[in-house]
Residue, then its C-alpha position, 0 to 999 in steps of 0.5 A: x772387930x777389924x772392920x769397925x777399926x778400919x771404919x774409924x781410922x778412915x773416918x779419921x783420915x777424912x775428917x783429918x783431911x778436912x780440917x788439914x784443908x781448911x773444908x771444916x770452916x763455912x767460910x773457906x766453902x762459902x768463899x769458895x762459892x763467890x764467884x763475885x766476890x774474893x773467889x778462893x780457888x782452893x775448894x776445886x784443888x781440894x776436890x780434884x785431889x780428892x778426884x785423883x784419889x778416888x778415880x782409879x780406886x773405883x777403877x779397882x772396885x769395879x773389877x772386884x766382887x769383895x772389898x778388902x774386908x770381905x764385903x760384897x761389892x756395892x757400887x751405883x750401877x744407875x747412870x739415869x739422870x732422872x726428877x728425883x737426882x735433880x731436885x736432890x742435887x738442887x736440895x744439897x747444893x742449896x744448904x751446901x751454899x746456904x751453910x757453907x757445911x756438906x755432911x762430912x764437914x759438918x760431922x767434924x765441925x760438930x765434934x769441933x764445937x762449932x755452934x752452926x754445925x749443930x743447926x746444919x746436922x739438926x736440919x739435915x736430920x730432919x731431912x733424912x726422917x722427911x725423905x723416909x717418911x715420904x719414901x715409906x708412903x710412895x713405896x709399893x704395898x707389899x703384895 
């Protein structure tokens, strides 16, 4: 039970800290991302804060086995920079513009009511079922 306690309130914090930046609203990505236009810087203090944070968390993470609620350890442990990672980033920076959502804000907009917001996460489904289905058929035959 503590673990699902703990799962909740950090997804409250994030989420908190998303609309307390202003990440929650498309337009403040979207601006973000016209370099052209009015430029609005804030998106990069947002991620360096969230880079400051997570840095020596990570730092800490690698050095245990357990997490602080007895789980077993899962960090990445690939750094190859392969076709799969770049045409995913590619995938994920396209809707990310086209949106001006990523998932984490667009779950809080969700539950804010934000009509786009229902659009991006139906489509990011669909996306999530398509890779499945495409890596169930390019899996291996079991032997």
């Amino acid at each position: 039970m503590s673990k699902l306690i703990f799962s909740l309130l950090s997804g409250l914090v994030f989420g908190l800290g998303l609309i307390v930046s202003g990440m929650s609203n498309p337009a403040k990505v979207l601006g973000f991302l016209d370099l052209a236009g009015a430029w609005d810087p804030s998106l990069a203090l947002v991620m360096g804060g969230a880079i400051g944070v997570a840095l020596p968390a990570f730092w800490l993470a690698r050095r245990r086995t357990r997490s602080l609620l007895g789980d077993s350890m899962q960090l990445p442990a690939s750094r190859r920079i392969d076709r799969r990672l770049l045409l995913g980033s590619l995938a994920f920076g396209a809707g990310w513009g086209i949106a001006g959502f990523c998932p984490g804000p667009a779950l809080v907009s969700l539950l804010a009511g934000q009509p786009k917001a229902w659009i991006f996460v139906l489509a990011m489904l669909a996306g999530m079922a398509v890779f499945e289905v495409l890596e169930r058929r390019n899996a291996p035959a079991p032997a």
